[in-house]
C-alpha positions as CSV (number, residue, x, y, z in Angstrom):
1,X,0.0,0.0,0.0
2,X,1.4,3.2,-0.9
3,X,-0.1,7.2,0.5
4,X,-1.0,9.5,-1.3
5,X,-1.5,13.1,0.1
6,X,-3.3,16.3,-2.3
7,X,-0.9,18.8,-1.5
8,X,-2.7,21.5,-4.0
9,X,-6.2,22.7,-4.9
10,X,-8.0,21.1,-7.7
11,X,-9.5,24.2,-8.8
12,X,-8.7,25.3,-12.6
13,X,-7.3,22.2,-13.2
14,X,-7.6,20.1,-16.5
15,X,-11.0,18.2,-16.3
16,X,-8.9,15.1,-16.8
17,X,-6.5,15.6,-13.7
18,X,-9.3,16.2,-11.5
19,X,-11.6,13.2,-12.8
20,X,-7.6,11.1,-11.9
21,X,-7.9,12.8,-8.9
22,X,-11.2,11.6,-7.6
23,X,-10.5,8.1,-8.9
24,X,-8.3,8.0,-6.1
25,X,-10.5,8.9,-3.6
26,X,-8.5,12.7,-3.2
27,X,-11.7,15.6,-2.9
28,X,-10.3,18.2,-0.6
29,X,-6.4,19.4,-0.4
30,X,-4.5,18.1,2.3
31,X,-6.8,14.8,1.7
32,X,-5.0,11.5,2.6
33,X,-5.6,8.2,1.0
34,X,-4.0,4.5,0.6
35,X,-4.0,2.6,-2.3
36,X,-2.4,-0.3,-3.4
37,X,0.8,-0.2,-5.2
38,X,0.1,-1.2,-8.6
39,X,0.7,0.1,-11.9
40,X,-2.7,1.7,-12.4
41,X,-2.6,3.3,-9.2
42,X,1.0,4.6,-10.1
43,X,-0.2,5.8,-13.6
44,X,-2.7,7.9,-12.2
45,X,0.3,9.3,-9.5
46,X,2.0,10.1,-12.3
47,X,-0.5,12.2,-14.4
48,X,-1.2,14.2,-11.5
49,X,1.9,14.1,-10.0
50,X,2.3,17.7,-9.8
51,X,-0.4,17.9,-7.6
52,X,0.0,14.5,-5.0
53,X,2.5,13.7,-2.6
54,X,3.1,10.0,-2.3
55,X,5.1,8.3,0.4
56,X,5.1,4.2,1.0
């Protein structure tokens, strides 16, 4: 399992990095989730990764 913090508002963001964004669970900044470490999960990491903090 792998965290993944939103460490930046979703607002004005591409319609695509915010629907990535709520596939993993992340709404509100400063939201916390776990999801397991796979490579969907760490595709979607790194489309938004400008936005996520991730930490195992």
């Amino acid at each position: 399992m792998i965290t993944i913090k939103l460490v930046k508002s979703l607002n004005g963001r591409h319609k695509k990095h915010i629907a990535t964004a709520n596939s993993l669970g992340l709404r509100r900044p400063g939201q916390t989730v776990q999801q397991p470490d796979n490579a969907a999960t760490r595709g979607k990491i790194a489309k938004i990764a400008y936005l996520v903090e991730v930490t195992k």
